[in-house]
N, C-alpha and C positions, 0 to 999 in steps of 0.2 A: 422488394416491396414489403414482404409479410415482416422481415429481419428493421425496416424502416418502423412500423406500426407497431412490433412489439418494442422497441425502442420510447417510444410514442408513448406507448402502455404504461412501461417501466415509470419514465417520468412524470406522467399524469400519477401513477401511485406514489412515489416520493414526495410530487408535491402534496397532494391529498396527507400525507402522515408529515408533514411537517420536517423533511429533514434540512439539516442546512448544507450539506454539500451531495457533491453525486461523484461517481470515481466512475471513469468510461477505460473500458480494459479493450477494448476491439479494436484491433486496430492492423494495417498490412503493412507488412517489412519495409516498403517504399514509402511509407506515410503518400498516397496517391489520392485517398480518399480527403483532400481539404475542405471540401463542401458540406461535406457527410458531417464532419466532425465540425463543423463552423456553423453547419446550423441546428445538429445538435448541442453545443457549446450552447448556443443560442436559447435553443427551448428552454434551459437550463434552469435561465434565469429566473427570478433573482437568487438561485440557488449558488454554490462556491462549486467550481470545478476543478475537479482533482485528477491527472492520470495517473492509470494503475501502473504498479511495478513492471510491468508486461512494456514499460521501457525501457527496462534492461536489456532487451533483447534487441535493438537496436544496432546497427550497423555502425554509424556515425552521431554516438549522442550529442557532441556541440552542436551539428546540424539539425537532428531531430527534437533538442530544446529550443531553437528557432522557429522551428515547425509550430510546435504549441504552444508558446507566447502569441505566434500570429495567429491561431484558431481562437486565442482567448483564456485558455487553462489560468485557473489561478495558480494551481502545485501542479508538479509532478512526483509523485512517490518512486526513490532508486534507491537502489544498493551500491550505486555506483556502475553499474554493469557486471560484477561479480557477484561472486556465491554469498557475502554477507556485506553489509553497510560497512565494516571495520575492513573487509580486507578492498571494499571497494572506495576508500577516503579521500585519495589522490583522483578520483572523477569528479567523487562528489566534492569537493575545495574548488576543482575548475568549474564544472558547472555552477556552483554558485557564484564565483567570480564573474562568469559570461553573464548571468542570468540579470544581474544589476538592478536587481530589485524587482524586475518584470515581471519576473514569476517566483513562486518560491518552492524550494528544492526541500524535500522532505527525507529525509532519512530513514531508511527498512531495511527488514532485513539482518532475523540474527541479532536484534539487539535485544538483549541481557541487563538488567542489575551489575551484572559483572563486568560489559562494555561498555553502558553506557557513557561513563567519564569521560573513557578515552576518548569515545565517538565524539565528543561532544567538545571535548578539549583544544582537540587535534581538527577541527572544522569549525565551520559558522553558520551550522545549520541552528535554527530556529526552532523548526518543529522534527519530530524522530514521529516514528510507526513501531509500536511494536503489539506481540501478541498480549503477553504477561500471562501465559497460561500457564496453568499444574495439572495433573494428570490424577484423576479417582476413581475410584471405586464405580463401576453403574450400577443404576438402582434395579436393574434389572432382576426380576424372580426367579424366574427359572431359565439354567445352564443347561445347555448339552454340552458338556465339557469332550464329548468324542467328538464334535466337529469344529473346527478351523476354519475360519473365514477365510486366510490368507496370512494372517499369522504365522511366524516360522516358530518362536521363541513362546511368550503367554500371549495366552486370548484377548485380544486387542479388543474383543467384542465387549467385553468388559469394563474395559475403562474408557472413558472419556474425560476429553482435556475441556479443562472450564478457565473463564479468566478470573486471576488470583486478586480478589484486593490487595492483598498484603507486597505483593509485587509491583501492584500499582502505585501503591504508595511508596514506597522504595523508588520507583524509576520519577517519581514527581517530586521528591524530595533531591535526586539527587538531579534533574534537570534543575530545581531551584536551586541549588547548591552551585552551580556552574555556568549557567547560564545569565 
């Protein structure tokens, strides 16, 4: 009940700030929970629903993209079921094939300036996910340079990744170039 109500929570603030989609990551290996996620689906509205990459992890994705078209998802965000969208293309080309317009298969995962083409090429996905981060300096003052968060190599505590316009507009230049 309480995991029901912060749910509740979540998207009463979503709606309140205006966003246009919501991405539901929760979800159990047997997709069992169809009500849960149907009338979550449902509260949504008139928000876009998107599930998270955390369907890669999925047993039987053709069956599990049936799952979520009949809960209602607009996308599902995949890598394919592998470690990146490029080595996972051959899932994501079938999934889209099944999915026939019902829902739409988003691409993540690992995608680069430097893959996108092929991803993009070699598929008929529509819409990709990616970070487009760089990594800087923190604006942080003061170092204890003797201690290590967990770092093995430099102080991670240090830098933080931000996202790159200039990457961004590389990956929208070259989705327009392609698509």
């Amino acid at each position: 009940l309480c995991e029901i109500i912060s749910h509740k929570m979540f998207l009463f603030h979503f709606l309140l700030l205006r966003v246009y989609f919501c991405v539901y990551f929760h979800f159990t290996c047997s997709f069992r929970m169809f009500n849960y996620f149907f009338a979550l689906a449902a509260e949504s509205r008139p928000l876009s629903v998107t599930f998270h990459r955390a369907f890669d992890m999925v047993h039987n994705p053709c069956a599990s993209l049936e799952c979520l078209i009949s809960l209602g998802f607009e996308r599902v965000l995949t890598s394919g079921c592998d470690s990146t969208a490029l080595e996972g293309l051959p899932t994501i080309k079938r999934l889209i094939e099944q999915a026939k317009q019902r829902i739409i298969v988003v691409a993540g995962g690992g995608i680069t300036e430097r893959n996108l083409q092929r991803i993009l090429e070699n598929s008929c996905i529509r819409e990709f996910h990616c970070s487009a981060r760089s990594s800087r300096e923190s604006l942080m003052k003061f170092r204890n340079m003797s201690v290590s968060m967990g770092a093995s190599t430099a102080p991670a505590e240090y830098i933080v990744k931000v996202a790159d316009i200039n990457k961004v507009r590389m990956l929208t230049a070259i989705a327009k170039d392609v698509v």
